[in-house]
C-alpha positions in Angstrom: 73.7 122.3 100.5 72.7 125.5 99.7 74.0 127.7 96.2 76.2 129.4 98.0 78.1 127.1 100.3 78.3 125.0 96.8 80.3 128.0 94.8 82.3 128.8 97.5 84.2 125.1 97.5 87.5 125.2 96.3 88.0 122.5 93.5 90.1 119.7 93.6 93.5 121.5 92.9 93.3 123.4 96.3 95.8 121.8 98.8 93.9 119.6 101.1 96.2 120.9 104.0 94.9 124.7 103.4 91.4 126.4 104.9 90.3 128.1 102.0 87.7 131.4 103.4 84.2 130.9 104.5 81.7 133.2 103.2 81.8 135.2 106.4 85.3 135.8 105.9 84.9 136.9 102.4 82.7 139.4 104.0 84.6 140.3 106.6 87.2 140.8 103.9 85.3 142.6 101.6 84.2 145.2 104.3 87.9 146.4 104.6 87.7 147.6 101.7 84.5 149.6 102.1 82.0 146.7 100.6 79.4 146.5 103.2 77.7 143.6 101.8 77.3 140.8 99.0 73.9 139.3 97.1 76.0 136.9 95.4 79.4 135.6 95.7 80.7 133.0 93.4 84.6 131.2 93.8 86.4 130.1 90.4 89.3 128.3 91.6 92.4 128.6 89.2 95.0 127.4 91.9 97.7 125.4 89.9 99.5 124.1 92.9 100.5 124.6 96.3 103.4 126.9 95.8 100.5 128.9 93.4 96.9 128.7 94.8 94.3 131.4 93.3 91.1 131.9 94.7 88.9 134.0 92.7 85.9 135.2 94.9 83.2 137.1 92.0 81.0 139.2 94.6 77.8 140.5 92.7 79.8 140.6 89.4 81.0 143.7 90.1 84.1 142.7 91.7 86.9 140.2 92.3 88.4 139.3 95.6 91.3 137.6 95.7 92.9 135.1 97.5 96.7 134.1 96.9 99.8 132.8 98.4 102.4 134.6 95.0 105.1 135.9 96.4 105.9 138.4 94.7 102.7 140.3 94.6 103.8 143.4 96.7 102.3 146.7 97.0 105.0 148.1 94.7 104.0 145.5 92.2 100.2 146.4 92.8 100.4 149.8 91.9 102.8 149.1 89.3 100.2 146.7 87.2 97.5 149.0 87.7 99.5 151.8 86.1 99.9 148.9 83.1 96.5 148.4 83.4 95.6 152.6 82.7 97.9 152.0 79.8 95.8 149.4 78.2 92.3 151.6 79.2 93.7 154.5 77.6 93.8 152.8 74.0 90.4 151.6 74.7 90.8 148.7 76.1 88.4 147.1 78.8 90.5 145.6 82.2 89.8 145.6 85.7 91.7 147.6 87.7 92.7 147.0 91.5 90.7 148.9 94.0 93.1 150.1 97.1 91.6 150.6 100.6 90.9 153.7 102.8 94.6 153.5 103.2 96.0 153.3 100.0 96.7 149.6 100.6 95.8 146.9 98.1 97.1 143.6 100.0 95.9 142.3 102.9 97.3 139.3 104.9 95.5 136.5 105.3 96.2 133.1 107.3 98.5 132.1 104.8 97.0 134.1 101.7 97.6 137.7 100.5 93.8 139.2 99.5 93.0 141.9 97.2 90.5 143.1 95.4 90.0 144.1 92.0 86.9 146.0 89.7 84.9 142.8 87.8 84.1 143.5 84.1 81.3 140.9 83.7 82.2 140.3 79.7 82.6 136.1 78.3 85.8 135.5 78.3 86.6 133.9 74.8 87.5 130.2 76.7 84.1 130.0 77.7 82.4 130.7 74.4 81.9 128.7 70.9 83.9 130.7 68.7 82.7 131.2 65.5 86.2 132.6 63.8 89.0 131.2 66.4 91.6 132.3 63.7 90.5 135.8 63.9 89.8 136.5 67.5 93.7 135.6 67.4 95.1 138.1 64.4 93.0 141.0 66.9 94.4 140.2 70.1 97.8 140.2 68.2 97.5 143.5 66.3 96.4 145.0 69.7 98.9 144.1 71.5 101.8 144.9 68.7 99.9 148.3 68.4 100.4 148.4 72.3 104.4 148.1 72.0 103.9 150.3 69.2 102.5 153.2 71.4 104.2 152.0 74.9 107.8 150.8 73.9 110.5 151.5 76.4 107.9 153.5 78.6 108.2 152.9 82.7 109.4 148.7 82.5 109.1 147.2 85.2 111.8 145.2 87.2 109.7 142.1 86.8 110.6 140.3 83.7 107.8 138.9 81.4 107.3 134.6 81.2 108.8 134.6 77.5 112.1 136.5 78.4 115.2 135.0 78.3 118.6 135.4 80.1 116.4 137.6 82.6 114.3 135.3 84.7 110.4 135.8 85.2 109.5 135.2 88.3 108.3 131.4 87.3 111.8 131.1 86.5 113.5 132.1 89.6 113.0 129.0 91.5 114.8 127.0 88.5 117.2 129.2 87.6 117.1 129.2 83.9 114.5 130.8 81.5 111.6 128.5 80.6 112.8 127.6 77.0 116.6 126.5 78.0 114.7 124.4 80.5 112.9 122.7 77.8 115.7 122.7 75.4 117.8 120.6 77.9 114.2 118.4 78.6 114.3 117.7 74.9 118.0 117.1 74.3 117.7 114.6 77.1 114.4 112.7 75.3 117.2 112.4 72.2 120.2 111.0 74.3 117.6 108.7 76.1 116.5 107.5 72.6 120.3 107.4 71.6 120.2 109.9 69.1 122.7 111.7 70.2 123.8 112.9 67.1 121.1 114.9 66.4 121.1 116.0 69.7 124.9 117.3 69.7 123.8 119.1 66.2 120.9 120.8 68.0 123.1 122.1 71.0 125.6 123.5 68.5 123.2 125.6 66.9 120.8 126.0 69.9 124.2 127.9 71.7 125.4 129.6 68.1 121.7 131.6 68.1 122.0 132.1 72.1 125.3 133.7 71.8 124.0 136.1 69.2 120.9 136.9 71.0 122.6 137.2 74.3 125.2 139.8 72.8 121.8 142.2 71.7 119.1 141.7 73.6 119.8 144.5 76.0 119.6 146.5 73.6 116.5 146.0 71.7 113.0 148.2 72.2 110.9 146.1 75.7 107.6 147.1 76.3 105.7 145.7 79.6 102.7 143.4 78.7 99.9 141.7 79.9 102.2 138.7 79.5 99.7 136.0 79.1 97.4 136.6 76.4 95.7 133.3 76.2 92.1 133.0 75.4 91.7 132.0 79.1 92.5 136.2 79.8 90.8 137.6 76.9 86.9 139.4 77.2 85.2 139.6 73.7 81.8 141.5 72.9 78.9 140.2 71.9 80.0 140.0 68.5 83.1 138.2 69.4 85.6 140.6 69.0 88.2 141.1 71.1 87.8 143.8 73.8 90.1 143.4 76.4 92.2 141.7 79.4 91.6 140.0 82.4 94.5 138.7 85.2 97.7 140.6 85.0 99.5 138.4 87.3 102.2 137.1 84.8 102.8 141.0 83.6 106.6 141.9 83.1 109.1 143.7 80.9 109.4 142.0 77.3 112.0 142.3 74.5 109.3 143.4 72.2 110.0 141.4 69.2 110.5 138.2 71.1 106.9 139.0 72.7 105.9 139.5 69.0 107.3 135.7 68.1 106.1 134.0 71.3 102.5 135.1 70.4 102.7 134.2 66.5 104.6 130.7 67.5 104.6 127.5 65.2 101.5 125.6 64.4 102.8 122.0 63.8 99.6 121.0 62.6 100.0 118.5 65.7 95.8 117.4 64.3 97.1 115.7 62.1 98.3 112.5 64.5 99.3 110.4 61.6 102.4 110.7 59.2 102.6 113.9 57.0 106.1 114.3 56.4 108.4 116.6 57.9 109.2 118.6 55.4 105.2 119.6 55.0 104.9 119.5 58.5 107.7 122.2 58.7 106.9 124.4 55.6 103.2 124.0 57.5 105.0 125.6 61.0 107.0 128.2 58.9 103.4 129.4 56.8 101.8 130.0 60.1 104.2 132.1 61.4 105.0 134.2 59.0 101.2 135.1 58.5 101.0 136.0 62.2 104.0 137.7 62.2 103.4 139.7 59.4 100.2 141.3 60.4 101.7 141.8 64.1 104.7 143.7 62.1 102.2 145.9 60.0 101.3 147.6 63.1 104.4 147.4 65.2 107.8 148.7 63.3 110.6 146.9 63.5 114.1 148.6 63.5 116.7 146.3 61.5 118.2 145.4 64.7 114.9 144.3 65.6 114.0 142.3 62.5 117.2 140.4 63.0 116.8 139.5 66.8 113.1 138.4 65.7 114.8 135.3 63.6 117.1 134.2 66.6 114.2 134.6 68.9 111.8 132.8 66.3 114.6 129.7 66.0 114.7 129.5 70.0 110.8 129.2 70.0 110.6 126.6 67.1 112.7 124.0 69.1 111.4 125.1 72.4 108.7 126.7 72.8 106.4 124.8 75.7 103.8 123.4 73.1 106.5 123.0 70.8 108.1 120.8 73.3 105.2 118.9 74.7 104.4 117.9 71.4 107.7 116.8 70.1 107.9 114.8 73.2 104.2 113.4 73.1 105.3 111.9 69.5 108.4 110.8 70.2 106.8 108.5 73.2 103.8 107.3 71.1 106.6 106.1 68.4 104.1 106.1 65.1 105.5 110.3 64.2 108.8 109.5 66.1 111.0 109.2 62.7 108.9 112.1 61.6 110.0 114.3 64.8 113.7 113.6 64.4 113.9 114.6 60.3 111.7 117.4 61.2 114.3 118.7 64.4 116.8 117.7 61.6 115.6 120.6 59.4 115.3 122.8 62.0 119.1 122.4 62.8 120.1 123.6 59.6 117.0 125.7 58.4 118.9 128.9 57.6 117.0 131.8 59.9 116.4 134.3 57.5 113.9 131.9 55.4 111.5 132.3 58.8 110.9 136.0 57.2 111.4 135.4 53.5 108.3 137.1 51.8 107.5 139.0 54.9 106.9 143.0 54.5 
């Protein structure tokens, strides 16, 4: 087996019922848009499932072409991310644009893909590297991107919502028909009727639907910025030094409700390391600590109208109780029973933690 017919098989996600391309018709591919050849071509695979497979051709390391089946990358939405992307250049920082063809096109079809090409910025991404200061790699990939909204608020949104909205669906959300976090609300107020506390479960909804109702009479009106939308460390290129420098993969891009893109990035650190009993009080006063220290450096740099600052608190409640690693690890400890007494006093607290205390001390 040669190198090249060895990095150009898919891995084991890729539906076994799909032909993924052959390095001829990566060439043949590449030559529509005006690349006449390739030294080196290298596939990451980062398909997730059938109804999302992602074929990520590197040719040379100078660019990306890209083989997908999303269906709601159009050539509207093309030229619409790489008008986000400018946006994100023009402040300095470093992502790849998309490269159209002779004919202004950027998609081609595909048997059943959709390819397109983008430039290749051959930077580490910071998933691939032994960080030396995690912690601060994540305050400067916040402060740039509550210094983006800063610059960029309300400027050219997009239809396409981002994957933390609520109310307005992301494209993820469409085919459920409900916003990701109601979905895992209902998941986890389920878990508690299945363990038959429904009590605590009926004082969860009560207060889950107060802070909705509130939300869902302002949200329309709050500052939205379009963002990168997925700002994981998986998507983010650092220098040599380790320092944030930029974005890759603007698939998940939408419109955001700035603030509640502001909360969904500082979240709630559980401290879920710590496997055995802590209490939940500590494990909660831990939670609240690491929020408010993101938060507050994200809202040095991005200011906050009052409207604003009380939206935040709703948005921050909704992402305490449901949040997807929020979830995943309430449920992971309820099912391995030794925290599951632990999980229920701390969603207990939450219930009546008073949402103003979530930005008590913040400036």
């Amino acid at each position: 087996m040669t190198e090249n017919q060895y990095v150009l098989k898919p891995s084991e996600r890729f539906p076994k019922e799909m032909e993924a391309p052959k390095r001829a018709d990566v060439l043949i591919e590449l030559s529509k848009f005006g690349i006449g050849s390739a030294n080196t071509i290298k596939l990451i695979d980062t398909t997730r499932d059938v109804r999302d497979v992602r074929l990520n051709y590197i040719i040379d390391k100078k660019w990306v072409l890209r083989f997908c089946n999303a269906p709601d990358m159009t050539e509207k939405r093309m030229g619409e991310l790489n008008r986000l992307i400018g946006r994100y250049r023009a402040m300095g920082s470093k992502c790849p644009a998309f490269i159209a063809d002779d004919n202004g096109k950027y998609l081609h079809p595909w048997e059943q893909f959709l390819c397109y090409l983008s430039e290749y910025i051959d930077r580490p991404l910071a998933s691939d590297i032994e960080l030396n200061d995690e912690e601060q790699l994540i305050f400067q990939v916040e402060e740039n991107v509550a210094l983006f909204a800063e610059t960029y608020r309300d400027v050219d949104l997009s239809e396409t919502m981002g994957m933390y909205s609520l109310f307005e669906l992301s494209p993820l959300d469409i085919p459920n028909g409900m916003d990701e976090k109601q979905d895992n609300f209902n998941n986890l107020i389920s878990l508690l009727r299945n363990e038959k506390e429904d009590d605590l479960a009926n004082r969860l909804e009560i207060r889950h639907t107060d802070i909705r109702c509130k939300l869902k009479a302002v949200f329309r009106e709050l500052p939205r910025c379009v963002f990168q939308g997925d700002e994981n460390f998986t998507n983010v290129l650092i220098d040599d030094a380790q320092h944030f420098i930029g974005f890759i993969d603007f698939n998940l891009a939408g419109t955001e409700v700035i603030v509640n893109q502001l909360v969904n990035l500082a979240g709630f650190d559980y401290d879920e390391k710590q496997t055995n009993p802590k209490g939940a009080k500590a494990r909660l006063d831990f939670a609240i600590r690491y929020f408010r220290d993101h938060i507050s450096r994200m809202l040095r740099v991005y200011h906050a109208t009052e409207k604003e600052q009380q939206a935040l608190i709703w948005y921050a409640w909704i992402v305490m109780v449901a949040q997807w690693p929020n979830f995943c690890f309430f449920k992971k400890a309820i099912n391995d029973g030794v925290l599951k007494k632990e999980i229920y006093e701390l969603l207990s607290l939450i219930v009546d933690l008073p949402e103003e205390w979530l930005l008590a001390g913040v400036n």
